[in-house]
PDB file of N, CA, C and O in Angstrom, chain B, residues numbered from 101:
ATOM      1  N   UNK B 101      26.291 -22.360  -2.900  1.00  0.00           N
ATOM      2  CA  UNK B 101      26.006 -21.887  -4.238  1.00  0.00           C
ATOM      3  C   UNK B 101      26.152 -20.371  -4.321  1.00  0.00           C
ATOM      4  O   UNK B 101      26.630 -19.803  -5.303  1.00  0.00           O
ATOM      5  N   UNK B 102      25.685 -19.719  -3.162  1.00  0.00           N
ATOM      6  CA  UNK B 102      25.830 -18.160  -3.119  1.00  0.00           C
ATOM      7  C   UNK B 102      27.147 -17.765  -3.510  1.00  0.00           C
ATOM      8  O   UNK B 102      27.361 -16.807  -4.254  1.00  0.00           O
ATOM      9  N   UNK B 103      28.267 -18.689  -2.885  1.00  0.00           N
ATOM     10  CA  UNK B 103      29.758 -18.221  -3.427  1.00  0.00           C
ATOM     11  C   UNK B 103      30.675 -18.745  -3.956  1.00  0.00           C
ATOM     12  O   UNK B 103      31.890 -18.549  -3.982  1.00  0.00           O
ATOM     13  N   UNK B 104      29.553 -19.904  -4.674  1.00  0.00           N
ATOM     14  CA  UNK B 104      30.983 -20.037  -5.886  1.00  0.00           C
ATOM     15  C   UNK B 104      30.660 -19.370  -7.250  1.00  0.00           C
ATOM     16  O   UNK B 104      29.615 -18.913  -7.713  1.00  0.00           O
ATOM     17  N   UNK B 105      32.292 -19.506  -7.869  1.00  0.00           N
ATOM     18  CA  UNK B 105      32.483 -18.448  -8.777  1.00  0.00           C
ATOM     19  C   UNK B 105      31.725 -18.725  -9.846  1.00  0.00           C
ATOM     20  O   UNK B 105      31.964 -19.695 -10.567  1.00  0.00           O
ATOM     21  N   UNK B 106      30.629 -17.808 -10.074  1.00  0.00           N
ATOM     22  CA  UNK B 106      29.697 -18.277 -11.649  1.00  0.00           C
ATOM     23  C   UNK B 106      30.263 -18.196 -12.851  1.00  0.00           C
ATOM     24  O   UNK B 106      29.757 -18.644 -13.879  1.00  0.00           O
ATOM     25  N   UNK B 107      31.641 -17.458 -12.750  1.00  0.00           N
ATOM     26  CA  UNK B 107      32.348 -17.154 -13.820  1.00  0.00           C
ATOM     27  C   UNK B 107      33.094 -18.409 -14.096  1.00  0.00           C
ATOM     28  O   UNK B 107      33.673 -18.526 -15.176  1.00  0.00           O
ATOM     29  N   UNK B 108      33.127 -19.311 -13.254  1.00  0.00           N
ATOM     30  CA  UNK B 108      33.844 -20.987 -13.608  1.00  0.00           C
ATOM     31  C   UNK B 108      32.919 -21.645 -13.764  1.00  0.00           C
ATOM     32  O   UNK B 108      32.921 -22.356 -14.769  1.00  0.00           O
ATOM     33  N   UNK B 109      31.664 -21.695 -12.788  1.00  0.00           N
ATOM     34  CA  UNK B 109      31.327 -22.697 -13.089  1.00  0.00           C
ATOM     35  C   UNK B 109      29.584 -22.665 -13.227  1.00  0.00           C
ATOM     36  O   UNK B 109      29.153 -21.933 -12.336  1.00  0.00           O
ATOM     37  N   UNK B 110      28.602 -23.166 -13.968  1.00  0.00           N
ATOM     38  CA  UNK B 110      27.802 -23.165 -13.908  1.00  0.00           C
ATOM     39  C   UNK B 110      26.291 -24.209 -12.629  1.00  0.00           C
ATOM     40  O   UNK B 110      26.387 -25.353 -12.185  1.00  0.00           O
ATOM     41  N   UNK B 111      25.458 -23.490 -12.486  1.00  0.00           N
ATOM     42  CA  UNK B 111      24.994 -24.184 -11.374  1.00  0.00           C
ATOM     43  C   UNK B 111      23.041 -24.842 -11.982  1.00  0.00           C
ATOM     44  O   UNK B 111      22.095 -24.252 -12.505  1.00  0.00           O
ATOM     45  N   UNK B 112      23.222 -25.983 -11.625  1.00  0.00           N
ATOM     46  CA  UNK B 112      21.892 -26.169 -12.064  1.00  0.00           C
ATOM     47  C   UNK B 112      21.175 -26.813 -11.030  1.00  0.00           C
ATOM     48  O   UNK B 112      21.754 -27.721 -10.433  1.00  0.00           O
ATOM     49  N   UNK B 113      19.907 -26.481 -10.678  1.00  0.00           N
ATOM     50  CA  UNK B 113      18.990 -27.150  -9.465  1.00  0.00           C
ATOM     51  C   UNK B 113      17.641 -27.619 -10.274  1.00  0.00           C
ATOM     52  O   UNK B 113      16.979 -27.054 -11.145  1.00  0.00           O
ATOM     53  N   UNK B 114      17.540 -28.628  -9.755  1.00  0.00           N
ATOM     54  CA  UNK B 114      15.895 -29.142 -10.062  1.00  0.00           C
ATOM     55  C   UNK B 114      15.068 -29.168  -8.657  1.00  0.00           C
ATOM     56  O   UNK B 114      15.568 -29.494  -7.580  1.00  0.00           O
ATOM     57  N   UNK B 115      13.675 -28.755  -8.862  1.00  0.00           N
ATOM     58  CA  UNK B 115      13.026 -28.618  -8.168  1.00  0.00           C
ATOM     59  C   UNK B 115      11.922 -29.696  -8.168  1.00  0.00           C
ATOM     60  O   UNK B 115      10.968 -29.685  -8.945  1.00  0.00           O
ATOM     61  N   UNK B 116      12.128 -30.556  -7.292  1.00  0.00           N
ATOM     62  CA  UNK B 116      10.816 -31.836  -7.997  1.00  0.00           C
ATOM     63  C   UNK B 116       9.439 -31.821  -7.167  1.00  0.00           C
ATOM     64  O   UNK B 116       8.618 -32.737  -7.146  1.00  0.00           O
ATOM     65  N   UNK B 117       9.326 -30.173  -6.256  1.00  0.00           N
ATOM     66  CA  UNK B 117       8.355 -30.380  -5.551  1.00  0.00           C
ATOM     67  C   UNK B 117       7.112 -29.376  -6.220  1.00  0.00           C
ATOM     68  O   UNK B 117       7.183 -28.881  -7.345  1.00  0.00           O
ATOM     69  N   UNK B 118       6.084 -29.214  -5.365  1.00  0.00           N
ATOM     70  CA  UNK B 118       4.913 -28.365  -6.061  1.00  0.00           C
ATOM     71  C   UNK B 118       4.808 -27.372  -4.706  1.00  0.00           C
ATOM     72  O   UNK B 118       3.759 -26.738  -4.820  1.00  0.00           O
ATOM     73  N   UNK B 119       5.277 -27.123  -3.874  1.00  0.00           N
ATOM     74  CA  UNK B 119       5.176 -25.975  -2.770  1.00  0.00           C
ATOM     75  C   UNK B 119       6.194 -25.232  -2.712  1.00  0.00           C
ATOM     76  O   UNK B 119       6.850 -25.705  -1.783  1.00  0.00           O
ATOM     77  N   UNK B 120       6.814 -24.239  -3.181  1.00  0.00           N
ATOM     78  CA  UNK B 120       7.872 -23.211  -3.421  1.00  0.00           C
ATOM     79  C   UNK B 120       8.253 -22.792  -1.906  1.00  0.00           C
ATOM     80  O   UNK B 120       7.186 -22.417  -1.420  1.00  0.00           O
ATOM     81  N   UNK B 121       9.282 -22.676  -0.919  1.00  0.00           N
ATOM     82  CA  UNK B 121       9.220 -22.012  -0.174  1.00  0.00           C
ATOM     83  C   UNK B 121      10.653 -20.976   0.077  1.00  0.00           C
ATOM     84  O   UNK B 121      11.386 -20.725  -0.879  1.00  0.00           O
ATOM     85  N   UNK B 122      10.802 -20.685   0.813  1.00  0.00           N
ATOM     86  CA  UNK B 122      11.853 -18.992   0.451  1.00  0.00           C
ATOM     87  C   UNK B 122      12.855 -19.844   0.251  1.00  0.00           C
ATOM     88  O   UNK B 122      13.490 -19.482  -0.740  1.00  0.00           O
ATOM     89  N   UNK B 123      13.407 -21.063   0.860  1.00  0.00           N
ATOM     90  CA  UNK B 123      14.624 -21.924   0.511  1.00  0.00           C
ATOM     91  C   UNK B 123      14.813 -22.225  -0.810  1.00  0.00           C
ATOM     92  O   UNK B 123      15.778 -21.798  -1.444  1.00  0.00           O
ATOM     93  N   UNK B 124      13.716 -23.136  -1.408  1.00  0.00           N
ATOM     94  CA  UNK B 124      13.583 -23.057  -2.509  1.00  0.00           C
ATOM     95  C   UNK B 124      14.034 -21.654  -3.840  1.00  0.00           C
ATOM     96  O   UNK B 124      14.678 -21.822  -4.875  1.00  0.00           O
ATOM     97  N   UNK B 125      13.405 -20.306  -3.298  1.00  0.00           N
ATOM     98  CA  UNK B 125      13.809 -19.331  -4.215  1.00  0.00           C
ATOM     99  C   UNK B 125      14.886 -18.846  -3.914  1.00  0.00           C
ATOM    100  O   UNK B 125      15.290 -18.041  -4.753  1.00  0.00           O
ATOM    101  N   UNK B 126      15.908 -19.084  -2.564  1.00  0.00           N
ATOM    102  CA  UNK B 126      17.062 -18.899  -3.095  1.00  0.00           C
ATOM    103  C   UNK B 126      17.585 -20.058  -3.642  1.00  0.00           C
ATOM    104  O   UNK B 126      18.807 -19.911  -3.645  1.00  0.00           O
ATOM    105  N   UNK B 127      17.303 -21.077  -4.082  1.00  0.00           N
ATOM    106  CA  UNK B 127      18.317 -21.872  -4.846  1.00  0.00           C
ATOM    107  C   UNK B 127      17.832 -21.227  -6.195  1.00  0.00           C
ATOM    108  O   UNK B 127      18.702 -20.852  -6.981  1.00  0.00           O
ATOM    109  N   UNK B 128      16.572 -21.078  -6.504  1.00  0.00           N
ATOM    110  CA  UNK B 128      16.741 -20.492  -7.593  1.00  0.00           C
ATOM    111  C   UNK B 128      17.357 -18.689  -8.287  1.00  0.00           C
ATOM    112  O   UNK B 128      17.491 -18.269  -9.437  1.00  0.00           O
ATOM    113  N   UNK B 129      17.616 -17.983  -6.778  1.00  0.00           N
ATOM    114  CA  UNK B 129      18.219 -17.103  -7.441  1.00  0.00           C
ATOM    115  C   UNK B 129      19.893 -17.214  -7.614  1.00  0.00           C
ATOM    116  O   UNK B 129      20.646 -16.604  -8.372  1.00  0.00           O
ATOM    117  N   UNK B 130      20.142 -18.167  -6.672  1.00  0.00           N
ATOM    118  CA  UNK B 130      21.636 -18.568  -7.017  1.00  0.00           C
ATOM    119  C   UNK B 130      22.048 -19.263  -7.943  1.00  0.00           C
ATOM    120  O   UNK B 130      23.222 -19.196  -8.306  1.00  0.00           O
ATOM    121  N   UNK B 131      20.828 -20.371  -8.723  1.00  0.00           N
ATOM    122  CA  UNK B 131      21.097 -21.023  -9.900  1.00  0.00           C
ATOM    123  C   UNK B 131      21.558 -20.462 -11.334  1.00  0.00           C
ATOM    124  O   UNK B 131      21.051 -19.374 -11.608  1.00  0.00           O
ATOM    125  N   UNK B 132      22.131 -20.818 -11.974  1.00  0.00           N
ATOM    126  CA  UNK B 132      22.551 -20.301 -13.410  1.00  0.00           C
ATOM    127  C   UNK B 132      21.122 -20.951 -14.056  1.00  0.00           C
ATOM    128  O   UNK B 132      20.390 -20.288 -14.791  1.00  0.00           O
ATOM    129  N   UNK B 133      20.878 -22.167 -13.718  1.00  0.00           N
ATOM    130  CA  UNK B 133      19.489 -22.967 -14.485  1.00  0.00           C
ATOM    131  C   UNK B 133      18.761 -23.075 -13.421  1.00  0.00           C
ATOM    132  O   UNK B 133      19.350 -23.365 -12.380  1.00  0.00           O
ATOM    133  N   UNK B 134      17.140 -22.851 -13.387  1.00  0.00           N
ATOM    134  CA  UNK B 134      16.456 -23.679 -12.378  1.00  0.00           C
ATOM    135  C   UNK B 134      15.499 -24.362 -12.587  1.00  0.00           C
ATOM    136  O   UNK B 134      14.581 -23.683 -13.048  1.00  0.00           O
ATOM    137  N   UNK B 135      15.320 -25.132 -12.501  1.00  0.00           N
ATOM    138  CA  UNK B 135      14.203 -26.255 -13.685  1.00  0.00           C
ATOM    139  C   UNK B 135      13.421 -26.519 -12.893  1.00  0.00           C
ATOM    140  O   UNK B 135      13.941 -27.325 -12.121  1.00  0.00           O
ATOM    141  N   UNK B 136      12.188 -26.252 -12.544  1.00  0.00           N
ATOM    142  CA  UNK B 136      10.974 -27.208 -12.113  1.00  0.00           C
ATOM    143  C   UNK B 136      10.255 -28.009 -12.049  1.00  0.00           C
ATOM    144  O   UNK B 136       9.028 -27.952 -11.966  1.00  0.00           O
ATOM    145  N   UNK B 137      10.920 -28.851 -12.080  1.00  0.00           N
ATOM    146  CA  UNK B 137       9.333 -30.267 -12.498  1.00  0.00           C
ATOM    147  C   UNK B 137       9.347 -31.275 -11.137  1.00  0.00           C
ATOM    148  O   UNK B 137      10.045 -32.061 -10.496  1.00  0.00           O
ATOM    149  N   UNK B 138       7.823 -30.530 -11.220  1.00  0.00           N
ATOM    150  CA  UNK B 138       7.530 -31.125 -10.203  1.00  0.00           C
ATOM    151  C   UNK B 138       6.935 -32.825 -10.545  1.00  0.00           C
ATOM    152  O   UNK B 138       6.581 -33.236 -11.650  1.00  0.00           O
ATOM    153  N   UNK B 139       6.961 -33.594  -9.275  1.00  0.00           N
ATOM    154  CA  UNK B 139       6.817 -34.840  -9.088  1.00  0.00           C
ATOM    155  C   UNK B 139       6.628 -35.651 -10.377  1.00  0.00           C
ATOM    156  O   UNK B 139       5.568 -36.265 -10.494  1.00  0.00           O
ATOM    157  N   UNK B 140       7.474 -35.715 -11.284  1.00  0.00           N
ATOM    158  CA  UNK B 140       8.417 -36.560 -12.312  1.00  0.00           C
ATOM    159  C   UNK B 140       9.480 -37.216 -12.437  1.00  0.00           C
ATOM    160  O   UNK B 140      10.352 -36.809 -13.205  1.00  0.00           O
ATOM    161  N   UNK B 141       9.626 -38.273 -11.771  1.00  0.00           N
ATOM    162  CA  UNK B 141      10.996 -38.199 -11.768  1.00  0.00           C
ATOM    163  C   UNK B 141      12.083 -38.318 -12.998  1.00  0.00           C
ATOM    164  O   UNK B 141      13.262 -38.005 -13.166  1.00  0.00           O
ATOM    165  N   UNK B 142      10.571 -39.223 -14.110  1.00  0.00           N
ATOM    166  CA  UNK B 142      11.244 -39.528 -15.627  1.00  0.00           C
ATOM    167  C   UNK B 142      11.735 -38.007 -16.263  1.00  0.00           C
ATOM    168  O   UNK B 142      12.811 -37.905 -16.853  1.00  0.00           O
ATOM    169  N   UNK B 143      11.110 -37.218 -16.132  1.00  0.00           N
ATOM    170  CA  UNK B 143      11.310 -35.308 -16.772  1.00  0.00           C
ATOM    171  C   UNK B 143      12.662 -35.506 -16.367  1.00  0.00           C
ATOM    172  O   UNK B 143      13.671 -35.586 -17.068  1.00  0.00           O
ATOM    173  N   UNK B 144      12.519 -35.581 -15.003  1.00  0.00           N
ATOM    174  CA  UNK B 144      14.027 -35.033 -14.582  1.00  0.00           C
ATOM    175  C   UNK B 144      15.151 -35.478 -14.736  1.00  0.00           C
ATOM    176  O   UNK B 144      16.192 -34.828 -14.630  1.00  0.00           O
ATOM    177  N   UNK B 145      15.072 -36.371 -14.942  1.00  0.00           N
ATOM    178  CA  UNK B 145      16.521 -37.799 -15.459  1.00  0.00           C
ATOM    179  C   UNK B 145      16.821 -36.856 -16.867  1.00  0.00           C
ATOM    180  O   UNK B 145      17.901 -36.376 -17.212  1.00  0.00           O
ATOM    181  N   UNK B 146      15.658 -36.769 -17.472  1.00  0.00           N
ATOM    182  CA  UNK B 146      15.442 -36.252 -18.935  1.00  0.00           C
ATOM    183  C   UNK B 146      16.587 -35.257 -19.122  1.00  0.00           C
ATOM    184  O   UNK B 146      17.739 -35.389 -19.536  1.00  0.00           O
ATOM    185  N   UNK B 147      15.973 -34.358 -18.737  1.00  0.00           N
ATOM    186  CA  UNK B 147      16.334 -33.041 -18.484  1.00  0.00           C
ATOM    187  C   UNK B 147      17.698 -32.489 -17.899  1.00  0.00           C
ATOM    188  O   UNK B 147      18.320 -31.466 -18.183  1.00  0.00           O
ATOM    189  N   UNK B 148      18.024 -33.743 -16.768  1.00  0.00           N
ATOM    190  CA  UNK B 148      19.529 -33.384 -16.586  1.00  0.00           C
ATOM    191  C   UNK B 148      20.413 -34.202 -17.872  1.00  0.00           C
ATOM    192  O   UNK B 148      21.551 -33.787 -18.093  1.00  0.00           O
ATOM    193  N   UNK B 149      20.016 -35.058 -18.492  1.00  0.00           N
ATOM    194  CA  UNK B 149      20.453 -35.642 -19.675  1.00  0.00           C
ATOM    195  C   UNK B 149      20.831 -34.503 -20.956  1.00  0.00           C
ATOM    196  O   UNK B 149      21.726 -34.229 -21.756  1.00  0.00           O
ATOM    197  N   UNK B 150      19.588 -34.108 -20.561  1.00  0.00           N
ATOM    198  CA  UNK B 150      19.639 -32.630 -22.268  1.00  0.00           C
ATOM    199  C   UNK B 150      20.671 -31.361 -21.091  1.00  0.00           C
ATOM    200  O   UNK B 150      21.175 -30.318 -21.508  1.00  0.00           O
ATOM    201  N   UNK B 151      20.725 -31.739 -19.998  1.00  0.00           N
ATOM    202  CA  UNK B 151      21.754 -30.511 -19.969  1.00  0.00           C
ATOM    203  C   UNK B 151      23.119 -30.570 -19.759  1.00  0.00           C
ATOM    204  O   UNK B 151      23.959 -29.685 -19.594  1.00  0.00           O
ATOM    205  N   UNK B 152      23.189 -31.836 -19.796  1.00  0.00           N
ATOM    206  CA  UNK B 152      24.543 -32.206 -20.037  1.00  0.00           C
ATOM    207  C   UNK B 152      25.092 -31.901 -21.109  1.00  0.00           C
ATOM    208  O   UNK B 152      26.252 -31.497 -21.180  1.00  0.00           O
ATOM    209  N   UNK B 153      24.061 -32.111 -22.409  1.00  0.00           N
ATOM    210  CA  UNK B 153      24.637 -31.626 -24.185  1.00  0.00           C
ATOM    211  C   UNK B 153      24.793 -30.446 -23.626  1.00  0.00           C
ATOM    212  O   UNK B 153      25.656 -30.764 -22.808  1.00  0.00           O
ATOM    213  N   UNK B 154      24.563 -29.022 -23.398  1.00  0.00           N
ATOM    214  CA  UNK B 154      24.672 -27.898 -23.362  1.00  0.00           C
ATOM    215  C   UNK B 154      25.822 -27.533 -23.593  1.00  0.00           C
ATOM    216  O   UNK B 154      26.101 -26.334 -23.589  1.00  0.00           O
TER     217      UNK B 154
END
């Protein structure tokens, strides 16, 4: 994720846990989106659904 081109393509990560650890914040500083929801799995189906309209 660190090197692909953000200018092509956009990057989205879900996070479905509740303990953040440094792995975790680099996916989120490499993400274009970083969504958190933790232990949901219905949110998250959701959510990659609504970001597909985008």
């Amino acid at each position: 994720m660190r090197y692909c081109n953000h200018k092509q393509f956009e990057v989205y990560c879900y996070y479905t846990g509740n303990d953040p650890d440094p792995v975790t914040e680099q996916f989120r500083q490499y993400s274009t989106e970083f969504r958190d929801i933790p232990h949901n799995l219905e949110a998250v189906c959701q959510q990659i659904i609504d970001d597909k309209t985008i």
